[in-house]
Structures are given as C-alpha cells and as structure tokens.
mmCIF file of the N, C-alpha and C atoms, coordinates in Angstrom:
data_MODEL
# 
_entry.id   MODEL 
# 
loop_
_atom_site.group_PDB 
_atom_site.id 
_atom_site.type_symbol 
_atom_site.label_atom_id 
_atom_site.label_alt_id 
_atom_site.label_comp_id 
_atom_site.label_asym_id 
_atom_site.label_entity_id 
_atom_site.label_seq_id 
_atom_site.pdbx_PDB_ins_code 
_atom_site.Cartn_x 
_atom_site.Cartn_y 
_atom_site.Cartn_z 
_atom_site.occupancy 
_atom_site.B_iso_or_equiv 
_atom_site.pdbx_formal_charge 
_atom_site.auth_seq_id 
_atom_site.auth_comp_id 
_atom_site.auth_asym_id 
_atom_site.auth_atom_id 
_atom_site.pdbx_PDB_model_num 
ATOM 1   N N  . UNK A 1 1  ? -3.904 8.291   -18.159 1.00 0.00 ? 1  UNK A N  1 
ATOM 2   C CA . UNK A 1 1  ? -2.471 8.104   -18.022 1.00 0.00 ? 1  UNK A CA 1 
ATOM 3   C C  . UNK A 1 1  ? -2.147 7.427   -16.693 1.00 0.00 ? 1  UNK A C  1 
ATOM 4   N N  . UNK A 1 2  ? -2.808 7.750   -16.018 1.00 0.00 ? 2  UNK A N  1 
ATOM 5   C CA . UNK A 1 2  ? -2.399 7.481   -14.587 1.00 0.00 ? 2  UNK A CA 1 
ATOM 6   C C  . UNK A 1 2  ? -2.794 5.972   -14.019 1.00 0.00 ? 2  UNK A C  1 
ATOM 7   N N  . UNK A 1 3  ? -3.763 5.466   -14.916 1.00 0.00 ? 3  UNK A N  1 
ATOM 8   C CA . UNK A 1 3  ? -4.585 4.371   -14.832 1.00 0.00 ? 3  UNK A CA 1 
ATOM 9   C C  . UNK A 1 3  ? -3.477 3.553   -15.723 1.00 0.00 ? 3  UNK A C  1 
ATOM 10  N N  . UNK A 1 4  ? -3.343 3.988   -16.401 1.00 0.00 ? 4  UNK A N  1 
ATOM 11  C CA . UNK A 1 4  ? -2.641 2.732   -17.802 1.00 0.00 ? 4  UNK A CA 1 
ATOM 12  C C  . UNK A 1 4  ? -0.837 2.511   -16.673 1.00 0.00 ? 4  UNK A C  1 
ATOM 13  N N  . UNK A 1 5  ? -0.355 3.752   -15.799 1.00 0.00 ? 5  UNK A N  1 
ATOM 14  C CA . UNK A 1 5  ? 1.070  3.425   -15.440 1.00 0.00 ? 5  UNK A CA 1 
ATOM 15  C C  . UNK A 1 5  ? 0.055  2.332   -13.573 1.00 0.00 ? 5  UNK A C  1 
ATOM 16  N N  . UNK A 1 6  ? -1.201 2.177   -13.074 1.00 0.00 ? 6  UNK A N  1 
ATOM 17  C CA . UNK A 1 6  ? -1.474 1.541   -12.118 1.00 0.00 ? 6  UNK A CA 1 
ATOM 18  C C  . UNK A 1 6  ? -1.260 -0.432  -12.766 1.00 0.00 ? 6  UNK A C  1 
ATOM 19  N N  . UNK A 1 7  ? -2.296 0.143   -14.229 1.00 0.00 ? 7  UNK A N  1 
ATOM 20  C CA . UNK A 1 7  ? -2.082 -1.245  -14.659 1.00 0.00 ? 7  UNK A CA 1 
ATOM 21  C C  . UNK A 1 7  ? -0.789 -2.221  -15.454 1.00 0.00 ? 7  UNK A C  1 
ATOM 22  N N  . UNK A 1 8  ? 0.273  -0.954  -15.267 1.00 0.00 ? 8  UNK A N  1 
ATOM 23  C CA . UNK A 1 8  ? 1.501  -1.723  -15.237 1.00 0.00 ? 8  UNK A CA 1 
ATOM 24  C C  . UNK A 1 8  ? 2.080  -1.939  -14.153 1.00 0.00 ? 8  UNK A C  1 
ATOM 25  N N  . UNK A 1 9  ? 2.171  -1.664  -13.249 1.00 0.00 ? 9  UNK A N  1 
ATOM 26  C CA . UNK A 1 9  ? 2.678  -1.636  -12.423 1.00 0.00 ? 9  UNK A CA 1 
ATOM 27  C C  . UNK A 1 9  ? 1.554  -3.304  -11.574 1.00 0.00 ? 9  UNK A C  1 
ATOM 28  N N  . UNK A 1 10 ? 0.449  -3.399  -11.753 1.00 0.00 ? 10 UNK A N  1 
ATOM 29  C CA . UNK A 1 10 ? -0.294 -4.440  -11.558 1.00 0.00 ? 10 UNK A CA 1 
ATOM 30  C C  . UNK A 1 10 ? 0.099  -5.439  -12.263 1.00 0.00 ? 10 UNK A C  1 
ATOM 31  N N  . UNK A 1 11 ? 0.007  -5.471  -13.543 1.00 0.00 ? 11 UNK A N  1 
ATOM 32  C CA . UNK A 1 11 ? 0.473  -6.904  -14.026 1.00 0.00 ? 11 UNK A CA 1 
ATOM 33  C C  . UNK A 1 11 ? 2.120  -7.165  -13.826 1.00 0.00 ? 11 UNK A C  1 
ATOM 34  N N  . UNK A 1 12 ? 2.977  -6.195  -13.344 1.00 0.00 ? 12 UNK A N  1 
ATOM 35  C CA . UNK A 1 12 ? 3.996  -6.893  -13.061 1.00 0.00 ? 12 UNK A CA 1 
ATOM 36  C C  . UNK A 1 12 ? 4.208  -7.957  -11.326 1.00 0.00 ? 12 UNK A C  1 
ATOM 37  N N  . UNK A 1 13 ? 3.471  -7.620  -10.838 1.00 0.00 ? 13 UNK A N  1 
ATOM 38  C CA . UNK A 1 13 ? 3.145  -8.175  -9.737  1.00 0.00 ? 13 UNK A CA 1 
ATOM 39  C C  . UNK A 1 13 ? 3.532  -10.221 -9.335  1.00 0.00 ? 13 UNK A C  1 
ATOM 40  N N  . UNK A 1 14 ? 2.341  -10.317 -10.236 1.00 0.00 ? 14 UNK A N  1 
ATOM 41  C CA . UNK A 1 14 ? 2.646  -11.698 -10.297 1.00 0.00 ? 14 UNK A CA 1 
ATOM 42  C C  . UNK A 1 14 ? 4.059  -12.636 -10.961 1.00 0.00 ? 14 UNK A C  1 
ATOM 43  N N  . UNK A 1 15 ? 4.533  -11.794 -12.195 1.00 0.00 ? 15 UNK A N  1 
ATOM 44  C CA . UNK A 1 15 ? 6.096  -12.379 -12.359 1.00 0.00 ? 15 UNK A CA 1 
ATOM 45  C C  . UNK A 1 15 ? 6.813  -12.012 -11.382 1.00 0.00 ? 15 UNK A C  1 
ATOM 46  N N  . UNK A 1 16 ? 7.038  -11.146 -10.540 1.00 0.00 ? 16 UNK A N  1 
ATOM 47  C CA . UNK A 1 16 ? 7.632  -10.614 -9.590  1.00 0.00 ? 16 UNK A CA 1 
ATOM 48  C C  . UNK A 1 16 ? 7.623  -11.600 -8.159  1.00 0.00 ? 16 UNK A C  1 
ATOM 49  N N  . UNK A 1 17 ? 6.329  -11.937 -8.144  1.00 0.00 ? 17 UNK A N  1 
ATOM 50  C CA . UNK A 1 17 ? 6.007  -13.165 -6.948  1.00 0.00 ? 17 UNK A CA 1 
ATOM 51  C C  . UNK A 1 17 ? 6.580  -14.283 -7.359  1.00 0.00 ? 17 UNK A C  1 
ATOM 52  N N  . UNK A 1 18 ? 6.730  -14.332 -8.833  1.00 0.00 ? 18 UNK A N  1 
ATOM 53  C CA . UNK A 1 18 ? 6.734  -15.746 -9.152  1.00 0.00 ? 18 UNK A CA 1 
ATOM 54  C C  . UNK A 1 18 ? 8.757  -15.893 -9.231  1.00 0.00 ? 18 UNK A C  1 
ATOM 55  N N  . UNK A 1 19 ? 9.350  -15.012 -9.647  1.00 0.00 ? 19 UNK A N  1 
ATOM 56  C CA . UNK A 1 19 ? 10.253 -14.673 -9.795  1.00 0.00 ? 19 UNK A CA 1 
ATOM 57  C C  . UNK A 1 19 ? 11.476 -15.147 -8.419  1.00 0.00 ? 19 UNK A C  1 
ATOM 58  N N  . UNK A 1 20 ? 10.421 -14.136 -6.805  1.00 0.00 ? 20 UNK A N  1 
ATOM 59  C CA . UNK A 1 20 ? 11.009 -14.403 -5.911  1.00 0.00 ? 20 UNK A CA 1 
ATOM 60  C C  . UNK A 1 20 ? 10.810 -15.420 -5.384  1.00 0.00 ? 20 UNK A C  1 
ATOM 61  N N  . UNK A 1 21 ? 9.806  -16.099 -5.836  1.00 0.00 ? 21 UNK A N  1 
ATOM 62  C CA . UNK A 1 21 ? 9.166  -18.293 -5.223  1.00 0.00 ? 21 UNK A CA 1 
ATOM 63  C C  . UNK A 1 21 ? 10.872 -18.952 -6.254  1.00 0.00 ? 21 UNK A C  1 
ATOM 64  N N  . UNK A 1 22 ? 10.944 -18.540 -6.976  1.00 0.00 ? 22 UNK A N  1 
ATOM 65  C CA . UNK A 1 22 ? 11.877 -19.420 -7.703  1.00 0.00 ? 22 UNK A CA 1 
ATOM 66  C C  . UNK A 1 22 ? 13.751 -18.933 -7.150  1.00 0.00 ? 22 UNK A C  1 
ATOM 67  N N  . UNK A 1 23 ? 13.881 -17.998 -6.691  1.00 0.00 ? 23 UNK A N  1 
ATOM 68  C CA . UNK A 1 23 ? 15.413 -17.596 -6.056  1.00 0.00 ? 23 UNK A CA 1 
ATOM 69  C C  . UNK A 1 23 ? 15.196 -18.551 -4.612  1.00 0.00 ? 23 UNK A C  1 
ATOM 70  N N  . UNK A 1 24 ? 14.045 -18.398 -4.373  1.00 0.00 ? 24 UNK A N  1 
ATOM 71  C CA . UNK A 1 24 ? 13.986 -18.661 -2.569  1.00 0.00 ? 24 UNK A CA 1 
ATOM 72  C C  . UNK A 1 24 ? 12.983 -20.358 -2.146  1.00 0.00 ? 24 UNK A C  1 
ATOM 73  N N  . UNK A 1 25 ? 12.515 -20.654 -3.427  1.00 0.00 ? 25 UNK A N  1 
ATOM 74  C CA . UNK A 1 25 ? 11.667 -22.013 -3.300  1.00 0.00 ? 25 UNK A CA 1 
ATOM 75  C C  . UNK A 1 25 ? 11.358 -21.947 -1.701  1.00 0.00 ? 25 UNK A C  1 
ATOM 76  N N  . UNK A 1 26 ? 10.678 -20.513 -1.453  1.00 0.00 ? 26 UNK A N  1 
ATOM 77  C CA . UNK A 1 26 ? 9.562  -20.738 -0.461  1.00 0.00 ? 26 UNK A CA 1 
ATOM 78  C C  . UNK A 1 26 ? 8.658  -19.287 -0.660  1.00 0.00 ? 26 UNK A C  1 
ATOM 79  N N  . UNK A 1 27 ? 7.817  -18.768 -0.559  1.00 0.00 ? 27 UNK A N  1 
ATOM 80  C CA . UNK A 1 27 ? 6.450  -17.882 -0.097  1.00 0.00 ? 27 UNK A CA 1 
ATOM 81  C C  . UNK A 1 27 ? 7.405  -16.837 0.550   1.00 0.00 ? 27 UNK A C  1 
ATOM 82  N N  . UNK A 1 28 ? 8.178  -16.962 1.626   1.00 0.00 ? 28 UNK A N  1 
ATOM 83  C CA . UNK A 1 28 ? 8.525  -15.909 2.614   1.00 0.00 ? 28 UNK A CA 1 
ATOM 84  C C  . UNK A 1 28 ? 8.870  -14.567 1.969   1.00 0.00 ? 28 UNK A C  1 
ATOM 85  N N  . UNK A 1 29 ? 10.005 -14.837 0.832   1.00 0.00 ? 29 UNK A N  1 
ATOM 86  C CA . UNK A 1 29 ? 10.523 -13.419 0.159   1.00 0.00 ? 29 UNK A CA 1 
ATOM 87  C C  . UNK A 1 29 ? 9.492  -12.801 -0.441  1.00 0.00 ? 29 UNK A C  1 
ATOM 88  N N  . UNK A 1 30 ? 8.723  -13.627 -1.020  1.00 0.00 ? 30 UNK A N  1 
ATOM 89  C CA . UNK A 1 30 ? 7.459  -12.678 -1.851  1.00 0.00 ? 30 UNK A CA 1 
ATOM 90  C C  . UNK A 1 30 ? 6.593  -12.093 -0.476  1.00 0.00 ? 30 UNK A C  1 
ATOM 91  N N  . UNK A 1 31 ? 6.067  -12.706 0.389   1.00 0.00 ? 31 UNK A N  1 
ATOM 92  C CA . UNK A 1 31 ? 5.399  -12.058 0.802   1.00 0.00 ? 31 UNK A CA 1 
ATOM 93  C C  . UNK A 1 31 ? 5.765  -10.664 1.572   1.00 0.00 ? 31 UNK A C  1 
ATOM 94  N N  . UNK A 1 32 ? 7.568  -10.720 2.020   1.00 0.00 ? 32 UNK A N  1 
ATOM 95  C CA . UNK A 1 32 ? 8.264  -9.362  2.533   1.00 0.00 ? 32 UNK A CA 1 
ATOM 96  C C  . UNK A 1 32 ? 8.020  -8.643  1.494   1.00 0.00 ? 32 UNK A C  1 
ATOM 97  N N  . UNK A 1 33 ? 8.236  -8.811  0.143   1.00 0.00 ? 33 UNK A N  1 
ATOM 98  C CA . UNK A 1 33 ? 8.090  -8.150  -0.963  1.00 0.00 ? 33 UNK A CA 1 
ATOM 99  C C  . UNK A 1 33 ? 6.884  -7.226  -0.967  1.00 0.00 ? 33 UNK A C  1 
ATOM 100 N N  . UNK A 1 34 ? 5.548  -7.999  -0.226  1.00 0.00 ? 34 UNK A N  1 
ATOM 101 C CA . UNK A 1 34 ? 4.352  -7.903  -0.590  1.00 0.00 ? 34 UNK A CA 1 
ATOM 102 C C  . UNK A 1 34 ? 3.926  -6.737  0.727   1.00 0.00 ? 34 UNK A C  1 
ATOM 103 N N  . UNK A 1 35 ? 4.687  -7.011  1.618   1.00 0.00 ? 35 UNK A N  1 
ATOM 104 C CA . UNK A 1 35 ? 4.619  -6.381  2.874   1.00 0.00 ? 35 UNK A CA 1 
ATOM 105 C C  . UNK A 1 35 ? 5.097  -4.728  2.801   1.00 0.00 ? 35 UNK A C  1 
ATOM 106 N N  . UNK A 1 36 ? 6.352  -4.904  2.140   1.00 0.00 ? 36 UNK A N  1 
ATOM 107 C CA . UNK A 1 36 ? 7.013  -3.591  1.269   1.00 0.00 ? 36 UNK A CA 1 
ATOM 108 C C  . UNK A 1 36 ? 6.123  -2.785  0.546   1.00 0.00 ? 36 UNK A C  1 
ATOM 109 N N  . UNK A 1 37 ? 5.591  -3.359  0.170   1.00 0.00 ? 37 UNK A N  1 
ATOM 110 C CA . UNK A 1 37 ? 5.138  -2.719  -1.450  1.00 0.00 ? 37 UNK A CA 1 
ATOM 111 C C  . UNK A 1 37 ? 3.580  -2.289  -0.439  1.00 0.00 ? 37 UNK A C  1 
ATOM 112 N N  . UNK A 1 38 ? 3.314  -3.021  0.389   1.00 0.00 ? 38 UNK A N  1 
ATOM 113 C CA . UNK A 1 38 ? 1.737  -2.309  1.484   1.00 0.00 ? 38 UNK A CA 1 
ATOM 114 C C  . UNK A 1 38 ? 2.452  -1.059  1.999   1.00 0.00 ? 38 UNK A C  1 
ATOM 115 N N  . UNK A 1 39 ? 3.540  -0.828  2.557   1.00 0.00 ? 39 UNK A N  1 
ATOM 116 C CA . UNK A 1 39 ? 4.264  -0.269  3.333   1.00 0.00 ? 39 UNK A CA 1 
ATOM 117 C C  . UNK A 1 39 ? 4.151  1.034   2.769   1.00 0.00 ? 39 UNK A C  1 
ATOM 118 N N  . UNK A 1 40 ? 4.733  1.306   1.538   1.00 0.00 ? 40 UNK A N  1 
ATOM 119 C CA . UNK A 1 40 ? 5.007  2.197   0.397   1.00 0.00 ? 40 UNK A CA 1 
ATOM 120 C C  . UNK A 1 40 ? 3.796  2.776   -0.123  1.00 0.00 ? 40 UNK A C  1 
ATOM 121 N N  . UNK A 1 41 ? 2.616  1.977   -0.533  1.00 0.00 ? 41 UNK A N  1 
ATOM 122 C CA . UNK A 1 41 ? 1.569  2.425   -0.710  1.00 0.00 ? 41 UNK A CA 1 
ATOM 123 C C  . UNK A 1 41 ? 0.936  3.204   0.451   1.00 0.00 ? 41 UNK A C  1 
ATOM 124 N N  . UNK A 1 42 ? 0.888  3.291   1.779   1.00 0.00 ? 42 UNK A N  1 
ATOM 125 C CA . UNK A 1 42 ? 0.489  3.493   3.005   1.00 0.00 ? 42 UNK A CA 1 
ATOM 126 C C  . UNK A 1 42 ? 0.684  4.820   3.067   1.00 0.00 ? 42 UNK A C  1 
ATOM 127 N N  . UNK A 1 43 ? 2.706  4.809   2.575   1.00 0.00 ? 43 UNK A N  1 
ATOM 128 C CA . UNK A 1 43 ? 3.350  5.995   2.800   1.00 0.00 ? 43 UNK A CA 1 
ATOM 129 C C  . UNK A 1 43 ? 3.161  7.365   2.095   1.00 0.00 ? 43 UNK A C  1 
ATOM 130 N N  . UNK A 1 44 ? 2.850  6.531   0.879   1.00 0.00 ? 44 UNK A N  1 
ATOM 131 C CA . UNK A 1 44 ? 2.265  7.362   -0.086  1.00 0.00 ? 44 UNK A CA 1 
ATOM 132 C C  . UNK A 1 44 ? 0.936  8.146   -0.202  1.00 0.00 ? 44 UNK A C  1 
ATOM 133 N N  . UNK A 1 45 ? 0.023  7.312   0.171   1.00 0.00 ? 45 UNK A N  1 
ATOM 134 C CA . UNK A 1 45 ? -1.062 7.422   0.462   1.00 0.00 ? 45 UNK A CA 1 
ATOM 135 C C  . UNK A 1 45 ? -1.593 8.395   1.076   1.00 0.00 ? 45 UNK A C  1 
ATOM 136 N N  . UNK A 1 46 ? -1.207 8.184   2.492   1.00 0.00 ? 46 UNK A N  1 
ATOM 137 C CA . UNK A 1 46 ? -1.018 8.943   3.530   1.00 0.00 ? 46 UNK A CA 1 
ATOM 138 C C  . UNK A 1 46 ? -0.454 10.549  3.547   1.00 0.00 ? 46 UNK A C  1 
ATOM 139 N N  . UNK A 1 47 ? 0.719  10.559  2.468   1.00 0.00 ? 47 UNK A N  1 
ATOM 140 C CA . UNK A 1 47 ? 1.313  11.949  2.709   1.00 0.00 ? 47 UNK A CA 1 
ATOM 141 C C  . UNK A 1 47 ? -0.179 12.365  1.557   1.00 0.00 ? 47 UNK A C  1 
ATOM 142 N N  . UNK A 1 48 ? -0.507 11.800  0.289   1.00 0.00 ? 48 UNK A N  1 
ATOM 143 C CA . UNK A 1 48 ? -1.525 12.464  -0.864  1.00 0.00 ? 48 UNK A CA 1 
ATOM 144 C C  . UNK A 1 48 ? -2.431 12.800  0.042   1.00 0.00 ? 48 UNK A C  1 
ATOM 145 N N  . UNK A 1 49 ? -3.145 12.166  1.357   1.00 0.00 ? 49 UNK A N  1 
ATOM 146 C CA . UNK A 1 49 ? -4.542 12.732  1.869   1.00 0.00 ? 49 UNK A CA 1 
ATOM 147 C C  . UNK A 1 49 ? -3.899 13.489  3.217   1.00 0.00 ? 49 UNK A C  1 
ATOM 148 N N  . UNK A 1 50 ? -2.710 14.047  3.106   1.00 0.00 ? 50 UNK A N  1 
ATOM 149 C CA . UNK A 1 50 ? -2.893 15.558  4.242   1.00 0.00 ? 50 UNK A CA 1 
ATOM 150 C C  . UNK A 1 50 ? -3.240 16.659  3.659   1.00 0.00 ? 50 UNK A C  1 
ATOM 151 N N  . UNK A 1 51 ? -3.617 17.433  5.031   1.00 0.00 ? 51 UNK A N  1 
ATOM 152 C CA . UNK A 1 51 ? -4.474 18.367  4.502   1.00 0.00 ? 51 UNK A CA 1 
ATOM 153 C C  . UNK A 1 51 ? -3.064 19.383  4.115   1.00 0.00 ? 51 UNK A C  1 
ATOM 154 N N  . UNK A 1 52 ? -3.663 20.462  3.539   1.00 0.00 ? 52 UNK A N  1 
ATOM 155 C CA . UNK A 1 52 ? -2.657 21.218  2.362   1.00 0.00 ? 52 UNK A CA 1 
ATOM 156 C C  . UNK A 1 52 ? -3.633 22.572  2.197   1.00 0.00 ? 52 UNK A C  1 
ATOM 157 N N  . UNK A 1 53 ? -3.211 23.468  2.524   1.00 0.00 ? 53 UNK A N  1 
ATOM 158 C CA . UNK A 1 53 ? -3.725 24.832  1.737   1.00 0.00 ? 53 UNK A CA 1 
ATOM 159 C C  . UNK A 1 53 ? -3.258 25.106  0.377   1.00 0.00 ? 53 UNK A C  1 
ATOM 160 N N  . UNK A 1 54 ? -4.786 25.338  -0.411  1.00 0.00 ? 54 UNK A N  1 
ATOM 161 C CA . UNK A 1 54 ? -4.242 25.169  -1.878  1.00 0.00 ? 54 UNK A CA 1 
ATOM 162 C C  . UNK A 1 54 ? -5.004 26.836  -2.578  1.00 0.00 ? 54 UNK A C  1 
ATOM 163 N N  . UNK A 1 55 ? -3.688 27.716  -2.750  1.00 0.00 ? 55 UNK A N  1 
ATOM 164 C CA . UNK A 1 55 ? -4.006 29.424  -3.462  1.00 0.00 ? 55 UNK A CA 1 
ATOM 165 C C  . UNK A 1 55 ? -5.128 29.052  -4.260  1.00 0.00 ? 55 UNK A C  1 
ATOM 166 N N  . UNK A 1 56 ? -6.269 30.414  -4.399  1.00 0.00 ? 56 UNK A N  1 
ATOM 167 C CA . UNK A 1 56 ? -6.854 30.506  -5.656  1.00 0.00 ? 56 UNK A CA 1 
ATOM 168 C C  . UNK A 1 56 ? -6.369 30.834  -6.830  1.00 0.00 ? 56 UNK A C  1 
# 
C-alpha cells in the first residue's frame, strides 16, 4: 500500500515540472517546487527517525 501511494506520488512529478516550465517558461518555479518538496521530505523524515519509547 504504501509503495503503490510512493509511486503515485512519483509519477506525478514530472507533469508537475512540466506544468510549472509552461506558467513560468523558465526552470526557476519547478526547481523552488523541487526545493519544497526536499524540504518536506527532510521534515518528515526526520520527525519518522526520532527516537520514541514504544510499550510492550
């Protein structure tokens, strides 16, 4: 499940790049886009690998 919502979230990627090249006919917005979306993953990331006491 968790794999099939990564690989949607992957193939929307590139219409999304391609999407913001065509509002902005330049690279810059996609790549803030791209910068965001590192940002978020980081954030995320980061809070999943603290440490956590977990009951038996």
């Amino acid at each position: 499940m968790a794999q099939s919502v990564g690989y949607l979230i992957a193939a929307l990627g590139p219409p999304v790049f391609g999407k913001l090249h065509d509002m902005d006919s330049s690279w810059q917005s996609s790549f803030y886009f791209l910068v965001a979306a590192i940002l978020l993953m980081f954030f995320f990331g980061f809070k999943a690998a603290g440490k956590r006491y977990v009951e038996d």
